[in-house]
C-alpha positions in Angstrom: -175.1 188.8 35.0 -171.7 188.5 34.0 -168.8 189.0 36.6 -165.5 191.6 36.0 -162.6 192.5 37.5 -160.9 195.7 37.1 -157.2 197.0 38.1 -156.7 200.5 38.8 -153.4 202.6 39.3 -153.7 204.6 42.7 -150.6 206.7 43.7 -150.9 208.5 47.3 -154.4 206.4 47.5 -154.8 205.7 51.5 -157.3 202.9 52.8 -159.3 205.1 53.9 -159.4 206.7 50.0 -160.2 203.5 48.5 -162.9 203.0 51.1 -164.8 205.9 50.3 -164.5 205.4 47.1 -166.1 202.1 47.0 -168.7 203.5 49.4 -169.6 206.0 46.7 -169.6 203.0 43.9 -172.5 201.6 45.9 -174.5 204.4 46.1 -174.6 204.7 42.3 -174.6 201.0 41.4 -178.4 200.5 40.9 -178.9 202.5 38.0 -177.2 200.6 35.9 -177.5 197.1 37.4 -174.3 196.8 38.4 -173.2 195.0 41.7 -169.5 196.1 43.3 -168.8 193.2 45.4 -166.1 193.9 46.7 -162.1 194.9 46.2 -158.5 194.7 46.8 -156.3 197.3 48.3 -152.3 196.9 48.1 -151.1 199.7 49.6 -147.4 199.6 48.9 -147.9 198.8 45.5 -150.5 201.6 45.2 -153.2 199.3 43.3 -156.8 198.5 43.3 -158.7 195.9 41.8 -162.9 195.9 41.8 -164.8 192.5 41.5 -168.5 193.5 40.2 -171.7 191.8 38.7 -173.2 193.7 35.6 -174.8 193.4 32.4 -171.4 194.3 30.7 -168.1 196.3 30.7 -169.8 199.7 30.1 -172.0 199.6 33.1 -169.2 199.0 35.5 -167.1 201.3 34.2 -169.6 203.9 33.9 -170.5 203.7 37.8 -166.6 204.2 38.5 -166.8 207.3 36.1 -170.2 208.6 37.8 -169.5 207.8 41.1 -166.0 209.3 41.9 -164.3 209.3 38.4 -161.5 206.8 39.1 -161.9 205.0 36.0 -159.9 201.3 35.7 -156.8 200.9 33.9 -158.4 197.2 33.0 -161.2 195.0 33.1 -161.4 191.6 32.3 -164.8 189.4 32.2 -164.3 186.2 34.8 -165.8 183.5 36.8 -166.4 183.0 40.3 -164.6 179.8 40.1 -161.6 181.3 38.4 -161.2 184.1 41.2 -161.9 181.3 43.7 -159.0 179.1 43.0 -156.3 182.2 42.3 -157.7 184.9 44.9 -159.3 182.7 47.5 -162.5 183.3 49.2 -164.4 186.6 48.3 -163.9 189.0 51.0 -167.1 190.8 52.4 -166.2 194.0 54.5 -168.5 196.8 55.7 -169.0 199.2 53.2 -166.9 202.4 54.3 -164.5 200.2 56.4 -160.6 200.7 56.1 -159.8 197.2 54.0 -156.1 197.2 52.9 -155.3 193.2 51.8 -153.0 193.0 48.0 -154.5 190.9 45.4 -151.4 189.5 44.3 -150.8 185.6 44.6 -147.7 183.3 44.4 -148.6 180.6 41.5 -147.0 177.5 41.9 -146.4 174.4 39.2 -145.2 171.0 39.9 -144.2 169.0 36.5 -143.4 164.6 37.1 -139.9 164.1 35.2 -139.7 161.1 32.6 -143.2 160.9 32.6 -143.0 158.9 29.0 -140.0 157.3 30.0 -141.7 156.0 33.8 -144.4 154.6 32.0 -142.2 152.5 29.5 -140.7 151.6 32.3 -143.6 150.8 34.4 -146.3 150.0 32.4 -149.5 152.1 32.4 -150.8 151.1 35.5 -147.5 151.2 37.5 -147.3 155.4 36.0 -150.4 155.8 37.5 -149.2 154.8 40.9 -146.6 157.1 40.8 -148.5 159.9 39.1 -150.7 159.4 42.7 -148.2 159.5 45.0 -146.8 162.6 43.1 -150.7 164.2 44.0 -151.0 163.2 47.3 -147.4 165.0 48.0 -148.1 168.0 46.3 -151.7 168.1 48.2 -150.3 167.4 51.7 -148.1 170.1 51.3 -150.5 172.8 50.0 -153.1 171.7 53.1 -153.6 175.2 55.2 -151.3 177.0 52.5 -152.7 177.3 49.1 -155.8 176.4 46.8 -155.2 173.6 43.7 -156.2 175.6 40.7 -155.8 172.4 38.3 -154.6 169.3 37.7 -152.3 169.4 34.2 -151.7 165.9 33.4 -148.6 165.6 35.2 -148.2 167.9 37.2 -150.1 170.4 39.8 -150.8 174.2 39.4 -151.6 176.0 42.6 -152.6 179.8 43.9 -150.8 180.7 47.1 -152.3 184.1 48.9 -148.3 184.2 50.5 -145.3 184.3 48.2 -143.1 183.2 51.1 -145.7 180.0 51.6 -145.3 179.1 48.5 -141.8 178.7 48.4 -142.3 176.7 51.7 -144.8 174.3 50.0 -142.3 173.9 47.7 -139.5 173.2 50.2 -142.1 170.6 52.0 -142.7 169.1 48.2 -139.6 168.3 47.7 -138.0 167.1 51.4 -141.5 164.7 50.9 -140.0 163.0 47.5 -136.4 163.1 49.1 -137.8 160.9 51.7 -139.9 158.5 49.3 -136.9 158.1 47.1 -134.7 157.5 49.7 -136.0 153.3 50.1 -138.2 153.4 46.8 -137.8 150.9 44.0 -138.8 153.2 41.9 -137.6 156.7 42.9 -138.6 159.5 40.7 -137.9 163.3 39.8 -140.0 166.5 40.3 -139.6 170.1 39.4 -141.2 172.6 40.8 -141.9 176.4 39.8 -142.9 179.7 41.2 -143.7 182.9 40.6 -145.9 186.1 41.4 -148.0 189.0 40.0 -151.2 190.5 40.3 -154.6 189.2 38.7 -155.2 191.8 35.8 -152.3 191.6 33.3 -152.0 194.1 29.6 -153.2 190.8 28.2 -156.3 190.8 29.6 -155.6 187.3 31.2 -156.6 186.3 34.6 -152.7 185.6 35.9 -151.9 185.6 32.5 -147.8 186.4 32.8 -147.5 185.5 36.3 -148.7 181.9 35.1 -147.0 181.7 31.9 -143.5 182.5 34.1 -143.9 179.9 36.7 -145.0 176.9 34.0 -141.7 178.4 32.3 -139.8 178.0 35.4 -141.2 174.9 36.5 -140.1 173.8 32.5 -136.2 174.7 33.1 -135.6 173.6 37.0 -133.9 170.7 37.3 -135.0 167.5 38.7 -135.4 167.7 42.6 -134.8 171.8 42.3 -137.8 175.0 42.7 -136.8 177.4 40.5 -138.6 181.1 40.9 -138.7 184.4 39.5 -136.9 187.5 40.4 -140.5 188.9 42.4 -140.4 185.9 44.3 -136.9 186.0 45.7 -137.4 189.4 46.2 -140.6 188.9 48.3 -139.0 186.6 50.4 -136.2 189.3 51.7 -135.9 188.7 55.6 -137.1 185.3 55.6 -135.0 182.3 56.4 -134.7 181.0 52.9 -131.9 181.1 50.6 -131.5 180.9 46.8 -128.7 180.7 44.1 -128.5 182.6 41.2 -129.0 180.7 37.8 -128.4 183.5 35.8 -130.4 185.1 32.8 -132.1 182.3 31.1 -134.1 182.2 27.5 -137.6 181.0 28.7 -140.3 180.5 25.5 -142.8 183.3 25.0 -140.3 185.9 26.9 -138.6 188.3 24.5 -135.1 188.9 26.9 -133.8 186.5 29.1 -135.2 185.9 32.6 -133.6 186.2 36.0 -134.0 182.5 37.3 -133.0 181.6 40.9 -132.9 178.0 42.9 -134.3 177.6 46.0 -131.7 176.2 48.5 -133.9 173.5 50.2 -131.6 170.5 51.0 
C-alpha cells in the first residue's frame, strides 16, 4: 500500500464541513482499498490536505469524488518518514470531530561558512570538531521546537510546526555561536535560513518551494545573520521580533527577485 497526500482548495469550508466530509470518506473507503488516515484543516487559509493508504492515485481520488465530490487540487505519493520529519506526528482525531490545525511548517537550514577554508586550516580532524559543535548547537536549540529532517554535509535542515519558533531557534543558534566565539581559538561563522509554505506544491514536491527558498536564503545571509522570506516575517506580525529589510534579491532557480529580510537578533 502506497501512502498520498492531497491538497484541496476550500473557500467558506468550516471545520465542521471538513469534518463531515472526511466522515463520509470513511464510509466509502473500503471499496476500493483505500485508507484516509487522517487530515489537515487551515482555516484561514481555507485549505485541506488528506493523508491516505491505497493501491494508487485513482482509488483515492475516486473515494473523494464518490463520497462527497470534493476532488483534490493535488496529490503527491510519500513516505511516512517524509511526513514525519516535515509535518510531525500523524494526528488521530475521532472521526466526525471538529479538527482545525494548518499543515503548513517553517523549514529551517543552517550552512558552516569556510567549510573548505576551516579544514585547510585545521586539518581534517580539527573540521570535524567544529562541524560537531556546529550539530550539537543547532540540536540544542531545536530540542522542544522542531524535528531534524537531515543532516546536509555542513549544515542542518529542519521542519518547525511554528513559523515564529523557528525564527526563535534561529535566534538561540546564533546567541549559542556568539557565545562560543567569544573565547574560541577557533571561532567560526554560520548562516542560517528560513522560510514557510504548505506541504503540496504545483511541483508535485513534498515542500518543494518552501525548501528550495530557505536553502536559497540560508545561501545569501551573511555570516552570523537569519535571513527569511517574506511569509515568514509576515507570520511573525505581533511578535517581539524585529527584521531589516535586504531588499529584492536574485536567488537561483527564482525567475524575479525575492523579498529577503534579516532577523534582528543581537
Amino acid at each position: 500500500m502506497a501512502l498520498f497526500l492531497d491538497r484541496h482548495n476550500a473557500p467558506g469550508a468550516t471545520g465542521a464541513d471538513i469534518a463531515a466530509a472526511h466522515q463520509l470518506d470513511l464510509t466509502v473507503q473500503e471499496r476500493y482499498g483505500v485508507r484516509y488516515v487522517t487530515y489537515w484543516f487551515d482555516d484561514e487559509n481555507e485549505t485541506v490536505f488528506c493523508l491516505a493508504e491505497g493501491p494508487d492515485r485513482e482509488s483515492v481520488e475516486t473515494v473523494h469524488r464518490e463520497a462527497h465530490g470534493m476532488v483534490a487540487d493535488n496529490v503527491i505519493e510519500v513516505g511516512m518518514e517524509p511526513i514525519n520529519a516535515f509535518l510531525g506526528a500523524v494526528p488521530h482525531h475521532p472521526p466526525g470531530e471538529v479538527y482545525v490545525e494548518p499543515a503548513v511548517r517553517a523549514i529551517l537550514f543552517t550552512d558552516l561558512c569556510g567549510s573548505t577554508e576551516q579544514t585547510q586550516a585545521l586539518g581534517d580532524q580539527g573540521y570535524m570538531v567544529i562541524l560537531r559543535e556546529h550539530d550539537d548547537l543547532v540540536r540544542s536549540a531545536l530540542a522542544g521546537r522542531g524535528r531534524e529532517v537531515k543532516h546536509t554535509g555542513d549544515g542542518i535542515m529542519a521542519s518547525f510546526n511554528s513559523v515564529v519558533g523557528a525564527v526563535e531557534c534561529g535566534i538561540d543558534i546564533q546567541r549559542g555561536l556568539a557565545r562560543r566565539n567569544a573565547n574560541a581559538s577557533a571561532p567560526f561563522g554560520l548562516r542560517v535560513g528560513i522560510s514557510a509554505g504548505e506541504p503540496v506544491t504545483d511541483h508535485e514536491d513534498l515542500f518543494g518551494a518552501a525548501v528550495q527558498l530557505a536553502a536559497r536564503l540560508c545561501a545569501v545571509a551573511e555570516p552570523g545573520t537569519i535571513a527569511v522570506s517574506t511569509v515568514v516575517r509576515e507570520l511573525c506580525v505581533g511578535k517581539r521580533l524585529n527584521f531589516d529589510s535586504r531588499g529584492a534579491l536574485s536567488l537561483k532557480g527564482f525567475a524575479e527577485p525575492i523579498p529577503v529580510y534579516e532577523v534582528v537578533w543581537a
